[in-house]
C-alpha positions in Angstrom: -59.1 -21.9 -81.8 -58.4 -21.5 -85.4 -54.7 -21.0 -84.8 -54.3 -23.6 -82.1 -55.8 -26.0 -84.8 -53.0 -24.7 -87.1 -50.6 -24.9 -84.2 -51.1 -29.0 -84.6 -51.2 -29.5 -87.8 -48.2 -27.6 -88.5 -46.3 -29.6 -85.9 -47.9 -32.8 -87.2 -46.5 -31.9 -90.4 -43.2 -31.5 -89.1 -43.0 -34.9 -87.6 -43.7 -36.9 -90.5 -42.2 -35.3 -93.1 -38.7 -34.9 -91.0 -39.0 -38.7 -89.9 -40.8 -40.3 -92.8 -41.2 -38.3 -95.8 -37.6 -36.4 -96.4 -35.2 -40.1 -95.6 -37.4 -41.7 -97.7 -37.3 -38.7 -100.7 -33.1 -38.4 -100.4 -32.8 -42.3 -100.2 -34.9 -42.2 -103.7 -32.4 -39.7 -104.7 -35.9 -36.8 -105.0 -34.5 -34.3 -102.7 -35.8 -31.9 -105.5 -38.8 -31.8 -104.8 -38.6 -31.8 -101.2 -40.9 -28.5 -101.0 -43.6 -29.9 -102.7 -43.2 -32.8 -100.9 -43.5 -31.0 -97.5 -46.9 -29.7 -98.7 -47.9 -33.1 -99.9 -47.7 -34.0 -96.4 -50.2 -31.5 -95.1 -52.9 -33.1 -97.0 -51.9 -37.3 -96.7 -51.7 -35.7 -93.1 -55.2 -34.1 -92.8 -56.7 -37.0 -95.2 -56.0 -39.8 -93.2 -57.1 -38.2 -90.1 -60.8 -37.7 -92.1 -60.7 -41.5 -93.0 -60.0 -42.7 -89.7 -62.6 -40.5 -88.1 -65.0 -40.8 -90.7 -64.9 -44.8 -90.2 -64.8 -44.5 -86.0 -68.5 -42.5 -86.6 -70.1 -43.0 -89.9 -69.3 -47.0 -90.5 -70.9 -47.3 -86.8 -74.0 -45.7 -87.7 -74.7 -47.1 -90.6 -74.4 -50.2 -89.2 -77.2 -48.9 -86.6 -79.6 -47.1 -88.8 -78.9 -47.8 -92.1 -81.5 -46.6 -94.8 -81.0 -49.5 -97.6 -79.3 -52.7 -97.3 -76.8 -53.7 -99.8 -77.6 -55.3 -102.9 -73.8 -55.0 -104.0 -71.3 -56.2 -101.4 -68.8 -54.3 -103.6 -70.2 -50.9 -103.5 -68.5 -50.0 -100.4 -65.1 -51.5 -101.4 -64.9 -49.8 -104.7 -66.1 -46.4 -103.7 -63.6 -46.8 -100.5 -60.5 -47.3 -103.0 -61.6 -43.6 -104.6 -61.5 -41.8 -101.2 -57.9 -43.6 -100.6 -56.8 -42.6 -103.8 -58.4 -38.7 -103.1 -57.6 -38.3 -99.9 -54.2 -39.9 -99.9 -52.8 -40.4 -103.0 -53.5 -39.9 -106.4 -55.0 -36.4 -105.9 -52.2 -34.9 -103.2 -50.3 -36.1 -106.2 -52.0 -34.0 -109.3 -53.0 -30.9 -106.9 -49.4 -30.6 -105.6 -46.9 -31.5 -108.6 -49.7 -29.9 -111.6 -51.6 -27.0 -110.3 -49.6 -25.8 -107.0 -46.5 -24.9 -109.8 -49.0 -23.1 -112.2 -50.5 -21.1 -109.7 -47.6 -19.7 -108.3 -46.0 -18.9 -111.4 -49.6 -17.0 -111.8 -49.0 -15.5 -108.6 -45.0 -14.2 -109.5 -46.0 -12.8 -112.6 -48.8 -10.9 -111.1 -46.4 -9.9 -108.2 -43.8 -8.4 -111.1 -46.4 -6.3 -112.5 -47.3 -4.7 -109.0 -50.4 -6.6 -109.0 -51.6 -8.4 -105.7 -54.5 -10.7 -105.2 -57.4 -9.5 -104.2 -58.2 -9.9 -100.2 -61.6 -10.3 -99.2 -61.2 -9.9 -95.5 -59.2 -6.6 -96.6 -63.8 -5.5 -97.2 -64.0 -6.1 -93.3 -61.3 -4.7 -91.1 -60.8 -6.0 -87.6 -62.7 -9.6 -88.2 -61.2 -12.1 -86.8 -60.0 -15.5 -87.7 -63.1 -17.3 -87.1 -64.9 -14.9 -88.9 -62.9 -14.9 -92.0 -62.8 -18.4 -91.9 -67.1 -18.5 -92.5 -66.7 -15.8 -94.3 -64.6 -17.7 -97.1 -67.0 -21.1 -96.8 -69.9 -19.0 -97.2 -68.0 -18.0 -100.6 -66.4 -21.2 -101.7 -69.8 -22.9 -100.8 -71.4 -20.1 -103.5 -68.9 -21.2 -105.8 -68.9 -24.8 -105.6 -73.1 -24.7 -105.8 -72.9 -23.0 -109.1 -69.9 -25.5 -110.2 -72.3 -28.3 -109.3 -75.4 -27.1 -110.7 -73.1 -26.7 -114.0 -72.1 -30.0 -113.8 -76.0 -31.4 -114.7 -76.6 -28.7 -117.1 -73.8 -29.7 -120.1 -74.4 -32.8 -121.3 -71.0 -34.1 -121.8 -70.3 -32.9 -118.6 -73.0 -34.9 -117.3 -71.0 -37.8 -118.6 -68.1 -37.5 -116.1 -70.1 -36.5 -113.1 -73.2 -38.9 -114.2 -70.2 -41.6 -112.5 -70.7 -40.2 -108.9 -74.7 -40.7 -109.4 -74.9 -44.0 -111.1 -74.2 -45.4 -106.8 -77.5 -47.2 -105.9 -75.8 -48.3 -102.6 -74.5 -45.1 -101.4 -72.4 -45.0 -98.1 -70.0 -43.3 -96.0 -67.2 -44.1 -99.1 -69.3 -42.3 -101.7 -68.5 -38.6 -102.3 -65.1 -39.4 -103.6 -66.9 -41.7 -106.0 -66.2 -39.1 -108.7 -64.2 -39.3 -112.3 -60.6 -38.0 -112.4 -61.3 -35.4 -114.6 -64.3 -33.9 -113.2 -62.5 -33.8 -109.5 -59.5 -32.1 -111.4 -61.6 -29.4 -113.0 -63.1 -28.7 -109.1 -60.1 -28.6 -107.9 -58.9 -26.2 -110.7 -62.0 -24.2 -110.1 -62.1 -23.9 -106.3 -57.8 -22.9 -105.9 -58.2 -20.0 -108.5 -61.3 -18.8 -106.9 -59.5 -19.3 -103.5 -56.6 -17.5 -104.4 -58.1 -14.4 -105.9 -60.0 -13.8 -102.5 -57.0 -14.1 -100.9 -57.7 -17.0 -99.0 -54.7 -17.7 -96.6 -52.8 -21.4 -97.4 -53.5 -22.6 -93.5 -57.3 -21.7 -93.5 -57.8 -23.1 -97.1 -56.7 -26.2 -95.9 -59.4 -26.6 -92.9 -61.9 -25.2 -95.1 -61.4 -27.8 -97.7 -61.3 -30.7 -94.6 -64.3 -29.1 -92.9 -66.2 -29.2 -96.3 -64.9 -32.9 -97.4 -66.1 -34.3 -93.6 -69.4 -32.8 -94.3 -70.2 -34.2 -97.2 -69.3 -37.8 -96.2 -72.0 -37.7 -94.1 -74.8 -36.3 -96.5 -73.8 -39.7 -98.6 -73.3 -42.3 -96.0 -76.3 -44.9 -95.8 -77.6 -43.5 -92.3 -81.3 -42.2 -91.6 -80.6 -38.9 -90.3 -82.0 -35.4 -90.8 -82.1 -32.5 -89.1 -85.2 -31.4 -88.5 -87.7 -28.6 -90.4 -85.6 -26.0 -89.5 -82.1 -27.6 -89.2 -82.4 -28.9 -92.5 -82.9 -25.4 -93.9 -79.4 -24.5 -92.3 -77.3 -27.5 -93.2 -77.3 -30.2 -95.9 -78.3 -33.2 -94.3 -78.0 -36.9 -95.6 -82.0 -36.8 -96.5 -81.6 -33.4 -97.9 -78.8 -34.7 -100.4 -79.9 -38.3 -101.0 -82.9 -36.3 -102.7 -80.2 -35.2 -105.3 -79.2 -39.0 -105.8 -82.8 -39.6 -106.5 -83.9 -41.9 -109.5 -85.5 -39.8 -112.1 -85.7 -36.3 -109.2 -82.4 -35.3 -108.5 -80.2 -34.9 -112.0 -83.5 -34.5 -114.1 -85.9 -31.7 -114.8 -89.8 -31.9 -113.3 -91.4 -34.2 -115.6 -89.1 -33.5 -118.7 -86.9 -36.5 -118.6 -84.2 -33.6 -119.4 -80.9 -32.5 -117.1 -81.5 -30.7 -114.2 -82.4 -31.7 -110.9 -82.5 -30.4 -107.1 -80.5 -30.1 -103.8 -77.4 -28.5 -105.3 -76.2 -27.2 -102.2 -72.8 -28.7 -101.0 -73.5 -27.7 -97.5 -75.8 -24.4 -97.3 -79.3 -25.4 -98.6 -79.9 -21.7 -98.4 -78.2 -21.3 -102.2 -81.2 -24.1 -103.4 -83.9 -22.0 -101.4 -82.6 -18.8 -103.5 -82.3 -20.2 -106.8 -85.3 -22.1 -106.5 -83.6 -26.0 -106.7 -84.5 -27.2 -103.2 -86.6 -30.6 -103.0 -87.3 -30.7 -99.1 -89.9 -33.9 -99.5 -89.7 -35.8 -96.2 -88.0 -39.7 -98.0 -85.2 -41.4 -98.0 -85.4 -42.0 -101.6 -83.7 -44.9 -103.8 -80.4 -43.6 -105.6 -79.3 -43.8 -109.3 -80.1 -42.9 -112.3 -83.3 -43.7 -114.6 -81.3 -45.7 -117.3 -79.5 -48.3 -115.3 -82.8 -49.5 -114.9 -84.2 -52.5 -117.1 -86.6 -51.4 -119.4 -89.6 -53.7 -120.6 -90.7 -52.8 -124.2 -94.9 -53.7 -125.1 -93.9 -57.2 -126.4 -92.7 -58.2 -122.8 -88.6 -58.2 -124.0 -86.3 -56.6 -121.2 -83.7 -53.9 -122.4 -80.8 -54.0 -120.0 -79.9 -51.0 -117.9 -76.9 -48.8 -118.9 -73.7 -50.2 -118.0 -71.3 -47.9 -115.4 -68.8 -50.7 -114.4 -67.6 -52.4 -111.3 -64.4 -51.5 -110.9 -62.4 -48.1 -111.0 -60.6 -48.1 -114.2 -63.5 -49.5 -116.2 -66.0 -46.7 -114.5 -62.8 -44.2 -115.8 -62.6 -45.2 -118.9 -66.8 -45.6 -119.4 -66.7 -42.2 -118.1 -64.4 -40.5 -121.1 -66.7 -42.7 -123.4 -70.2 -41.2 -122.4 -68.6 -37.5 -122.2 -67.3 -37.9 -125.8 -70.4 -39.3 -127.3 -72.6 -36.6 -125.3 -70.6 -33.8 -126.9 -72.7 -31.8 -128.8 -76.0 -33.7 -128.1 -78.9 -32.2 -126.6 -78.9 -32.4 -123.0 -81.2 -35.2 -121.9 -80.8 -37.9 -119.5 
């Protein structure tokens, strides 16, 4: 299955690049860069197939059984123009012409001194595709719960990733709500760790797909969960909504400090061991504590902290609260 899946995108990536992607590159006069260019394609490829699917099932059913209705009729736009820009643009750009180069220069000059990533399927001989393929979520998810949990821990880290909570109408749109540089760190983050288990470039791919599918759901505005024990198995929209919580999910019980629960990017089983899962049965409100107006004693109302409207503005407030937060204690 995991091949014949490989089988079509591979052909799929043939197609377009031959008919689209390559005429296009020598009529630019960038036939240099025609091999990064045919890897590009892999992912505008596999991105737009996630955004057409994820609009065909998830825009319907939040339609159906929504769990909010919108008090911004631009929420959906804007965080919409940040899955574009991941999924099909600006991102395929900065992974493939940035990191892809550095990493295999990594890779050469570990080859010339007769050292070869390590393989982690090389612990389990004779498993399969499929199982190497869980195998590597199971560790990427490991990874990328620790990565997350980090990111509410450092207070001018908070700053960048403090963009992707400050949604109050969270949809389908929403995980890609994030700031450039806290998506490029990930990305950094997840490739190395990737490449020094040996991950193959084929499955690394679907993995990233499967995980990016997955957590469009946990954000979209739908009244789903799974069920006492299914939601111990799988993060479900309720499940991670909890971590969007006002005041619950990026603070510490009843310190006002960073912290938070419901880490998990799609195995609550790394919150249940570490002791960071919130399984309380709402569909909770979503934000953060200081966009909220604040009434002083004499009755005057303090405006709520300002995260813009639009993305350049929500960029470039981003880079301003992680440069004043350096060095701070963290705190909300």
């Amino acid at each position: 299955m995991m091949q014949l899946l490989s089988d079509w995108l591979g052909m799929a990536q043939g197609w377009l690049f031959e008919t689209v992607i390559q005429p296009f590159l020598f009529y630019a006069g960038l036939g240099d860069i025609t091999e990064e260019a045919f890897e590009g394609t892999e992912w505008l490829l596999i991105g737009l197939a996630e955004m057409v699917l994820l609009f065909l099932v998830l825009r319907p059913m939040e339609a159906m059984i929504p769990v909010h209705k919108f008090t911004d009729p631009r929420a959906r736009w804007n965080d919409f123009i940040y899955t574009a820009l991941h999924r099909l643009g600006l991102f395929t750009v900065v992974i493939f012409f940035t990191l892809d180069p550095l990493l295999d220069h990594l890779n050469a000059l570990l080859r010339l001194e007769n050292v070869h990533p390590f393989n982690l399927e090389s612990l389990f001989p004779g498993m399969g595709p499929l199982g190497s393929f869980v195998l590597y979520l199971l560790l990427l998810d490991f990874v990328d719960y620790w990565y997350h949990r980090a990111s509410h821990q450092f207070n001018w880290w908070w700053g960048l990733h403090s963009l992707h909570h400050s949604q109050m109408n969270m949809n389908l749109w929403s995980d890609d709500r994030n700031h450039v540089l806290d998506d490029i760190l990930r990305d950094i983050v997840m490739a190395l760790v990737a490449i020094g288990v040996g991950v193959p470039p084929a499955q690394y791919v679907l993995l990233v797909s499967l995980s990016r599918m997955v957590q469009s759901l946990q954000h979209a505005n739908v009244r789903i969960h799974f069920g006492a024990i299914g939601e111990r198995l799988l993060v479900s929209p309720r499940f991670h909504r909890m971590h969007h919580a006002i005041g619950v999910g990026h603070e510490s019980k009843g310190k006002g400090t960073l912290g938070g629960c419901n880490f998990a990017v799609l195995f609550p089983v790394w919150d249940m061991l570490f002791r960071t899962a919130n399984f309380t049965p709402e569909f909770v409100q979503t934000g953060i504590r200081d966009q909220l107006p604040r009434t002083a004693p004499d009755g005057s109302v303090t405006p709520g902290r300002e995260y813009g409207r639009g993305f350049w503005q929500q960029q470039w407030l981003g880079l301003k609260r992680m440069v004043h937060n350096f060095g701070k204690e963290p705190t909300e």
